[in-house]
N, C-alpha and C positions, 0 to 999 in steps of 0.2 A: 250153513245156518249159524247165523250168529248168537253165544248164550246169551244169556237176558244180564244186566247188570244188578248186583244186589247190593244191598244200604239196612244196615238192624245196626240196632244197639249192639254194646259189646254184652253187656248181662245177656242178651239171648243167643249170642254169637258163642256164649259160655259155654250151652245149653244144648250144644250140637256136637254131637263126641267125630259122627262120621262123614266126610262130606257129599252133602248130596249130589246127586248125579249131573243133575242138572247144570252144578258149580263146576264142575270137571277142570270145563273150560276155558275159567276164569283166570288170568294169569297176570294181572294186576291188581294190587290193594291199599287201603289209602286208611288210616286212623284219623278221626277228627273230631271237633265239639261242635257245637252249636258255632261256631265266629273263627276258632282258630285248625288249621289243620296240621297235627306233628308227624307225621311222615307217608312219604311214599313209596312202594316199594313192588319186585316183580317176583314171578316163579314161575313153575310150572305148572305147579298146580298153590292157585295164592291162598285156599285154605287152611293148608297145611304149613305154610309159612306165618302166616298170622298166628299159627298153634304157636311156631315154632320162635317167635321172639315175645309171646307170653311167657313160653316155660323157662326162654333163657334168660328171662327179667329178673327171675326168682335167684339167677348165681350170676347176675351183670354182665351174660354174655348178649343182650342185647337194650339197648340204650328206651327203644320207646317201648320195650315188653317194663323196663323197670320204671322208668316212667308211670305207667299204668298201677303198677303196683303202689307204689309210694304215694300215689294219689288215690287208693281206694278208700271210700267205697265212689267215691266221687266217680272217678275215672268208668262206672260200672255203665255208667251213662254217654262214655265215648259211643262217636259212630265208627263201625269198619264197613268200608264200599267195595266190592270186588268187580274186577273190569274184565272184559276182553279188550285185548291188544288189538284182533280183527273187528273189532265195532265200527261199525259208522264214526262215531266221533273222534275216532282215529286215523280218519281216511286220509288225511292231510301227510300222516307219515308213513302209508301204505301200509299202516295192520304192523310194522314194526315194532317190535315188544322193547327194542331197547329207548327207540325214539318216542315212542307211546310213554313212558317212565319220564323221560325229559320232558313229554310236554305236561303230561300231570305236575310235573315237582317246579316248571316254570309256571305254571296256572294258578298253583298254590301257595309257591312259596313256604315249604312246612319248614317248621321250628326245626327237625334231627338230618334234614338233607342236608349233605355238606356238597355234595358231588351237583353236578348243574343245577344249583342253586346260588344264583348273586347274591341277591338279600332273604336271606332266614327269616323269618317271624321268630320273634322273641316269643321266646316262654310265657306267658301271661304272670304276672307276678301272684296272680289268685290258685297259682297251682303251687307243687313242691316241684323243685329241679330234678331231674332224675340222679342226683348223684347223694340227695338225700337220703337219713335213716328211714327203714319202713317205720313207719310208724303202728304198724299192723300185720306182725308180721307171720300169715296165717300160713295153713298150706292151701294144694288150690283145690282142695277136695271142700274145706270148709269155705273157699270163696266162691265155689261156684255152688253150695250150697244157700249164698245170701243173695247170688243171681236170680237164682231160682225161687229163693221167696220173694223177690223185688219183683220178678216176671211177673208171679202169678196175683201182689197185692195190684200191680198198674192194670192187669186186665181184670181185674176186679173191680176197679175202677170207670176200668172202660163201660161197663155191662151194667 
């Protein structure tokens, strides 16, 4: 059985300390906005790697965790997509997790892929580079603290 694929905001993606069971068996993940997509990437388990170049954004051990940051609160509004490698839509490269990576990052084309990526999407100039100063430079206890009130004004909204 194949898991289900997921798509949330990053503000709610904040919002989730453990990963759900269901995600287990998700092992590809994708960062995007509404038009541009900045990276693709794999794991074993891709929640915890999405943790994991958040938190290493904050000391520039990962390029689109600081990305995210230097672009907040803007960036709160990114989508994260988590895949299974075994999905249908992967059938072309029999459920291969490495091959499943290549065809997401040749589908997309994201701005931070350098590896099987011919043409990169350029940065959008409406963003900051990632190599810029934060300009905010909080910790993540008080930024997933303004997730959390972003969360709950947009479903406020909803209703």
């Amino acid at each position: 059985m194949n898991e289900p694929a997921v798509s949330l905001s990053l503000k709610r993606f904040l919002l989730i300390e453990q990963c759900p069971e269901t995600w287990q068996g998700l092992d590809l993940y994708l960062f995007r906005d509404d038009h541009v997509h900045f990276y693709v990437g794999q794991s074993h388990l891709a929640f915890a790697r999405v943790w994991e170049h958040l938190l290493g954004g904050f000391k520039g051990h990962s390029i689109v965790g600081r990305f995210v940051w230097v672009n907040w609160p803007r960036s709160m509004n990114f989508t994260i997509e988590l895949f299974c490698s075994q999905d249908a839509q992967f059938g072309s490269v029999g459920g291969d997790l490495d091959l499943a990576e290549q065809l997401l990052i040749r589908q997309h084309t994201p701005c931070f892929n350098v590896s099987h990526n011919r043409v990169a999407t350029a940065v959008p100039p409406t963003y900051l580079p990632p190599n810029a100063p934060f300009r905010r430079r909080a910790s993540l206890r008080k930024l997933i603290f303004e997730a959390e009130r972003a969360v709950k004004a947009e479903d406020n909204v909803l209703w």
